[in-house]
C-alpha positions as CSV (number, residue, x, y, z in Angstrom):
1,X,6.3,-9.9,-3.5
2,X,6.2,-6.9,-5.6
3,X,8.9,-7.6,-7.9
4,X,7.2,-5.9,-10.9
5,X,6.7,-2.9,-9.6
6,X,10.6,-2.1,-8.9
7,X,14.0,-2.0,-10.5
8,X,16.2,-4.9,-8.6
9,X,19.7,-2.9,-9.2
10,X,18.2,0.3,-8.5
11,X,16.8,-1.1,-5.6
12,X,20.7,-2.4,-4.1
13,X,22.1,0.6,-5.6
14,X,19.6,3.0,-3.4
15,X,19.4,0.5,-0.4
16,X,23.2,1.0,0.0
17,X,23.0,4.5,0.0
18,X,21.0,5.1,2.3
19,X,22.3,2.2,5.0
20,X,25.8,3.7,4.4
21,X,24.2,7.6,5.0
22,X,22.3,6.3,7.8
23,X,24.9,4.3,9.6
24,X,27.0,7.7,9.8
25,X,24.0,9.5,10.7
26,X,22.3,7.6,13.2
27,X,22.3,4.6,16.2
28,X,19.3,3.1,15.2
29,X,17.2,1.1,18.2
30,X,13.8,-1.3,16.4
31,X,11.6,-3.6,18.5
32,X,8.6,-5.5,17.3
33,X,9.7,-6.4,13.6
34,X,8.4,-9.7,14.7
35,X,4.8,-7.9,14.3
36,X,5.7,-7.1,10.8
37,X,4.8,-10.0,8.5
38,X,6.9,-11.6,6.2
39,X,5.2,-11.3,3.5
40,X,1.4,-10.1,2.2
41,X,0.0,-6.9,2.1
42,X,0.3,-4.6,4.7
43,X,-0.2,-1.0,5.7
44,X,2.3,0.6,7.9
45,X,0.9,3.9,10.0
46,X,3.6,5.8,11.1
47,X,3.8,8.8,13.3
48,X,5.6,11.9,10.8
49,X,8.7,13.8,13.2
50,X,10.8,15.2,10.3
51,X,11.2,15.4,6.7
52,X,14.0,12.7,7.6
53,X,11.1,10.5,8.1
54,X,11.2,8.4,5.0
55,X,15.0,7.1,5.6
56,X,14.4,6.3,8.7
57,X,11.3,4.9,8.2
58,X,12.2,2.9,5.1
59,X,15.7,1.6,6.8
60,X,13.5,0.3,9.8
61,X,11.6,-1.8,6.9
62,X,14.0,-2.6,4.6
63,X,16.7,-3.7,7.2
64,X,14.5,-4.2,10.5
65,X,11.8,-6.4,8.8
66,X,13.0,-7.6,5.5
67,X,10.0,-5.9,3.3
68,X,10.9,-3.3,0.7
69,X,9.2,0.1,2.0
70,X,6.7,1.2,-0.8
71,X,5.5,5.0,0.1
72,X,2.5,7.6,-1.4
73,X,4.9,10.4,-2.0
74,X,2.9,13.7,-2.6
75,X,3.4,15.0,-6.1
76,X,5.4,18.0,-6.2
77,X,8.2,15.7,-5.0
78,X,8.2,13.5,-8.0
79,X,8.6,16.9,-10.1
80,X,12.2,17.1,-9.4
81,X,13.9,15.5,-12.2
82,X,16.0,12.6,-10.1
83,X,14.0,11.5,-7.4
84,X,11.0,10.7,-9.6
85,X,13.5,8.8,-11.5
86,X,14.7,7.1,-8.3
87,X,11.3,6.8,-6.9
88,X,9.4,5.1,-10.1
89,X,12.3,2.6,-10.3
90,X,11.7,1.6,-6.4
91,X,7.6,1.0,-6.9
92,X,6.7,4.8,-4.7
93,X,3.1,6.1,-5.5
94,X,3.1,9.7,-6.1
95,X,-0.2,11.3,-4.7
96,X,-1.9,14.9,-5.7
97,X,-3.7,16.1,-2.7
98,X,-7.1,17.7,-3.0
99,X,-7.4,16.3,-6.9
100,X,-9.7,13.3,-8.3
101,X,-5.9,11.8,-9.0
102,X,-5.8,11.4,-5.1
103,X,-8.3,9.2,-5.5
104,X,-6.7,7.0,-8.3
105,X,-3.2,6.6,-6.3
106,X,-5.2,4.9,-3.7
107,X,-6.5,2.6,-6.1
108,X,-2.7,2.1,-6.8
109,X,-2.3,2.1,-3.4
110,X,-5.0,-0.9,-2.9
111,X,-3.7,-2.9,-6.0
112,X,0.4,-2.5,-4.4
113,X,-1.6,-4.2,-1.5
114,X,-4.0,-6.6,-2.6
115,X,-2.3,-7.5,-6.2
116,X,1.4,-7.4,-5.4
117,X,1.6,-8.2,-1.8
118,X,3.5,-4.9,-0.8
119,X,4.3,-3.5,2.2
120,X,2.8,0.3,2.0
121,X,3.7,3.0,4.1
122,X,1.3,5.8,5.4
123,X,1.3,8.8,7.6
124,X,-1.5,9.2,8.7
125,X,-1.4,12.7,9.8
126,X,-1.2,13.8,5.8
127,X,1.6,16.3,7.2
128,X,4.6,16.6,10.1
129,X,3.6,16.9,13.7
130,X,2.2,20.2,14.7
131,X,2.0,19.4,18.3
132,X,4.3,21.4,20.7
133,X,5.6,18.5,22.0
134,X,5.5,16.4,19.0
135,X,3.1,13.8,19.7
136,X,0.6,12.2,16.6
137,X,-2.1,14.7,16.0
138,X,-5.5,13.9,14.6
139,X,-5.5,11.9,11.2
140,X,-6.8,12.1,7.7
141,X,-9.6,9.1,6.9
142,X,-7.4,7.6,4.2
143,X,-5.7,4.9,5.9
144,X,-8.5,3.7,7.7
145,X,-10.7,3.5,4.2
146,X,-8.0,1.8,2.5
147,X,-7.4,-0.8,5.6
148,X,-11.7,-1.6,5.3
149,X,-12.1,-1.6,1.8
150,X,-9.3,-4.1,1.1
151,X,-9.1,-6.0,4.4
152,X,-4.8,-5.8,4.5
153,X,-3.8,-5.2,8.2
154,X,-2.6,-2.0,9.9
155,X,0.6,-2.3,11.6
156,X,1.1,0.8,13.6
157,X,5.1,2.0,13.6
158,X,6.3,4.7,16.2
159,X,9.7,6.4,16.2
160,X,11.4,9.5,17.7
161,X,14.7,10.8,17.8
162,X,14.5,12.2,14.2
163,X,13.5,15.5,15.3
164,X,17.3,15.7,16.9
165,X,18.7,15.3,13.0
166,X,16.2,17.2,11.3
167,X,13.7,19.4,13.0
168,X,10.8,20.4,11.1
169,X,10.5,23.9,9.5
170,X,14.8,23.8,9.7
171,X,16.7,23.5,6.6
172,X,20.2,23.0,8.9
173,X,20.4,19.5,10.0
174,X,22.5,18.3,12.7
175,X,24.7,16.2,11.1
176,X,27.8,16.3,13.7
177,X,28.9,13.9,16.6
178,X,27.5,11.9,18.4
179,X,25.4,9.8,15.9
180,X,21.5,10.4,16.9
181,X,19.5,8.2,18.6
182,X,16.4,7.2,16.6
183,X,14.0,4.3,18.4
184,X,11.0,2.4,16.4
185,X,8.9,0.3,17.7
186,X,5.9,-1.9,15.9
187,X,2.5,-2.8,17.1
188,X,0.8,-6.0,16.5
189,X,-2.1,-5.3,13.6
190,X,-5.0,-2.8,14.7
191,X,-8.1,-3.9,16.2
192,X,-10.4,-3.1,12.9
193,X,-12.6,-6.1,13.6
194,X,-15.7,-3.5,15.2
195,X,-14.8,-1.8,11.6
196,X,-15.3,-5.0,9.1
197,X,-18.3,-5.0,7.1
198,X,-19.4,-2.2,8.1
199,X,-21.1,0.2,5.5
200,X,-18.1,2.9,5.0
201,X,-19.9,5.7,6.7
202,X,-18.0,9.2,8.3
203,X,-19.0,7.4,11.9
204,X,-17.0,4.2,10.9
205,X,-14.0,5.6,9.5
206,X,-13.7,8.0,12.2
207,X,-14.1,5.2,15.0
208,X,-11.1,2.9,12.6
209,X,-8.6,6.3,11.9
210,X,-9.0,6.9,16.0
211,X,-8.0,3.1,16.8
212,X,-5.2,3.7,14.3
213,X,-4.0,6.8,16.0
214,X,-4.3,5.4,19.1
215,X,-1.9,2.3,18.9
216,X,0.6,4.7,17.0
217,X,0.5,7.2,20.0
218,X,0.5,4.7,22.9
219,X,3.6,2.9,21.1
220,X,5.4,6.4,21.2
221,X,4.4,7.1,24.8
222,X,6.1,3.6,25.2
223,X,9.2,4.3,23.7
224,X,9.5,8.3,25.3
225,X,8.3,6.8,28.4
226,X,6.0,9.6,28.5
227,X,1.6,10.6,29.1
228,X,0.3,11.1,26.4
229,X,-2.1,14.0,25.9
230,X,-6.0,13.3,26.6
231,X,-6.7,14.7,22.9
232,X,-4.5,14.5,19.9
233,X,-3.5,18.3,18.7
234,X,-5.8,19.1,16.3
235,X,-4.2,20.8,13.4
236,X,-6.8,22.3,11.4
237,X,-8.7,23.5,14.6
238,X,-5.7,25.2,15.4
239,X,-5.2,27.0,12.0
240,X,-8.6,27.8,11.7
241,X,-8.8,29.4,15.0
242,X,-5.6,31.3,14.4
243,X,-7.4,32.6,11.1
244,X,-10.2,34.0,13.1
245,X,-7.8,35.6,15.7
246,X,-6.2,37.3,12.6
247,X,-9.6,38.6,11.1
248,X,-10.7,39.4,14.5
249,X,-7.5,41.4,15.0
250,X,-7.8,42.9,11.7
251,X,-11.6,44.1,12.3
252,X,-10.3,45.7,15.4
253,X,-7.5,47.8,13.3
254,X,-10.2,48.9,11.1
255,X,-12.5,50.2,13.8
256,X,-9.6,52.5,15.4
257,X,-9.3,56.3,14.5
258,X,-7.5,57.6,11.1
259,X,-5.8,60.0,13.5
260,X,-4.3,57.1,15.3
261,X,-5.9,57.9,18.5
262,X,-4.9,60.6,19.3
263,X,-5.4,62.0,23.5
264,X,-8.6,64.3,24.2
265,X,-8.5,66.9,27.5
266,X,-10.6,64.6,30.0
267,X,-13.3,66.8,31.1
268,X,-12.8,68.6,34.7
269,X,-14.3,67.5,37.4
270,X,-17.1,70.3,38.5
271,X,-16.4,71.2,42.3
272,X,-16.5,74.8,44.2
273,X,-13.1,74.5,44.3
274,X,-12.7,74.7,40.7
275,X,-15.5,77.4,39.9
276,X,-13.8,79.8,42.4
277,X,-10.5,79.1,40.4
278,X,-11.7,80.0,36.7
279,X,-13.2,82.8,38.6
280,X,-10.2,84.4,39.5
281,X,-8.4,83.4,36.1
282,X,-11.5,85.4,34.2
283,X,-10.4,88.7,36.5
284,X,-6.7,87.9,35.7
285,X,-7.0,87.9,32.1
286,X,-9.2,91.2,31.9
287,X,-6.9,93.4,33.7
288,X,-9.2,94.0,36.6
């Protein structure tokens, strides 16, 4: 076990915290801990609901499992002054997306894994749930590098029910009566075996981050008794098609008149009718 990497009495101290926090918050519901195992490296893949995710996630461990929940936490959280306190003392990795330092807390990452036997937590996604309906969308290529290059399994962890405490993008949460329901369920390891030994190509860690995703989603559907969708949500599809409906949108602004449009006479329709009318106006309006 990691027992290096962590502080043993901040460890109890936080541990109780958060089972006394969660116990008031939440009715727990975990199946397949038995898939977890004891001891050894091991990546957990979890689906991200809520920004409640890391309790929930790291009482389903700690409690559910017996392992101590070690998690890349991005950067900017490990700024404020306590938590970084908090989370050095409990063995967390911070990470600095798009920086050459992301690259160095994934050789932490693999060393927490390969040299101290703990149990790391992922998401996968990089980011919470965009889908409307909140199932996994399409996945970063981390986890699946990380699994190859140091051979640890992949357990894949579900949950729902977080999104009823915290939803995403809401600072309020729900923290009144009943307690909220929050289900987890574990996978047995991934299927990475077509993966092994492969030369670490874009082809190859597409195929393993798809077989990730795909335990992680069809352990969800299990638990919200649910179809999944055909094709994950795709995230940065979606934003960048939004950005071209805003420049298209834009371009269409610029091309409108200064005047704002404003109404023309619509030309008159030529008949015998109408000659014989302006006829008779022309006599009216000389006084003949």
């Amino acid at each position: 076990m990691a027992k290096q990497r962590e502080s043993r009495w901040v460890k109890w101290v936080v541990s109780r915290i958060v089972r006394i926090v969660l116990w008031m918050l939440t009715k727990p519901e975990w199946k397949g801990t038995e898939n977890v195992p004891a001891q050894g490296g091991v990546i957990i893949a979890a689906n991200h609901l809520s920004v409640t995710d890391p309790l929930t996630v790291a009482h389903f461990l700690y409690i559910g499992t017996r392992r101590w929940p070690t998690f890349t936490m991005k950067d900017s959280v490990m700024k404020i002054p306590v938590v970084r306190s908090v989370a050095r003392s409990t063995g967390q990795i911070p990470i600095k997306r798009g920086s050459s330092d992301a690259v160095k807390a994934l050789g932490e990452a693999e060393k927490a894994l390969t040299q101290d036997g703990s149990s790391v937590i992922f998401y996968p996604e990089g980011t919470c749930t965009r889908d409307p309906n909140l199932w996994p969308m399409t996945a970063k290529n981390g986890v699946a590098r990380l699994a190859l290059t140091s051979g640890v399994p992949v357990v894949p962890v579900a949950h729902w029910g977080e999104q009823n405490l915290l939803p995403y993008g809401s600072k309020k949460p729900r923290l009144l009566p009943p307690r909220k329901r929050i289900q987890f369920r574990a996978g047995p390891p991934v299927d990475l075996s077509a993966y092994l030994g492969e030369p670490i190509t874009p082809t190859v860690l597409d195929g393993a981050t798809k077989a990730i995703m795909a335990d992680i989603t069809a352990l969800q559907a299990e638990i919200r008794g649910e179809e999944p969708p055909a094709e994950p949500f795709d995230y940065a599809k979606a934003r960048r098609e939004q950005a071209e409906a805003k420049r298209t949108e834009r371009a269409l602004e610029d091309r409108a008149p200064e005047d704002g449009g404003a109404e023309t006479e619509a030309p008159r329709e030529e008949t015998p009718q109408a000659e014989a009318a302006d006829s008779d106006n022309a006599k009216n309006n000389t006084g003949a």
